[in-house]
N, C-alpha and C positions, 0 to 999 in steps of 0.2 A: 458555552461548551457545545462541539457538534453531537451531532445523535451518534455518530460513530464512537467517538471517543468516549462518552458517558457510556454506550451500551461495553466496551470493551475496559471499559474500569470496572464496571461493575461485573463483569465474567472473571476478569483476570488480575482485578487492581492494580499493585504494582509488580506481580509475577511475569516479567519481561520474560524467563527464557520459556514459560509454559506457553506464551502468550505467541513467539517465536517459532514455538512447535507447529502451535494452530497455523503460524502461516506457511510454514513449509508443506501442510496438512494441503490447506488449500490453493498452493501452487502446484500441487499433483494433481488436483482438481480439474485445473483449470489447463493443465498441458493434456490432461485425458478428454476434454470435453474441445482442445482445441483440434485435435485429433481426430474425433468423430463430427467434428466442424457441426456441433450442438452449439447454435448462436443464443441460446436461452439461458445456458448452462454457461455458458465466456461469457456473456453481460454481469448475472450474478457474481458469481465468481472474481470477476475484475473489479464488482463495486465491493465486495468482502474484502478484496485484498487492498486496493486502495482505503478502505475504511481504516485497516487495522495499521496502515504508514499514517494517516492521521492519528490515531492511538500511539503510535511512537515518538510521534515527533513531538508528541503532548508529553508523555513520560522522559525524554532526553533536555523540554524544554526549547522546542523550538518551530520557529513557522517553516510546514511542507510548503508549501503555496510559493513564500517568496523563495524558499532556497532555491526550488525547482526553478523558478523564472531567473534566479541569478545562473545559477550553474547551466543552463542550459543556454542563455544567453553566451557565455563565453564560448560554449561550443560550438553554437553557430558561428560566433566570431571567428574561430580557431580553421573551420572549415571555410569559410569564407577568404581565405587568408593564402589559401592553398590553391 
């Protein structure tokens, strides 16, 4: 299990929509910090919220990693295409 995912079981176990909350929490975070173009504050921030899509994809049962490389795969294909 990654450190993300253990630390974000253990804050919000299987509480998806509180868990959900936090990350809208810290998507306003991170659009204020992109804002004042605080690069210290968008690294945090980006690796919190990227943590807690490992935490999801752990509670839905499934791998972020390859999905991202399948789905984005086809869209390059798609643009490519064009």
């Amino acid at each position: 299990m990654s450190k993300p995912v253990e630390y974000y079981k253990q804050k919000f176990g299987s509480n998806i929509e509180k868990a959900f909350v936090h990350l809208a929490k810290e998507m306003g975070e991170l659009a204020g910090a992109i804002e004042k173009n605080n690069k210290e504050v968008i690294v945090y921030d980006t690796t919190e919220i990227a943590g807690m899509l490992f935490y999801f994809a752990d509670q839905f049962n499934f791998n972020l990693l390859e999905n991202v490389e399948a789905v984005y795969t086809k869209k390059l294909e798609k643009l490519q295409q064009k």
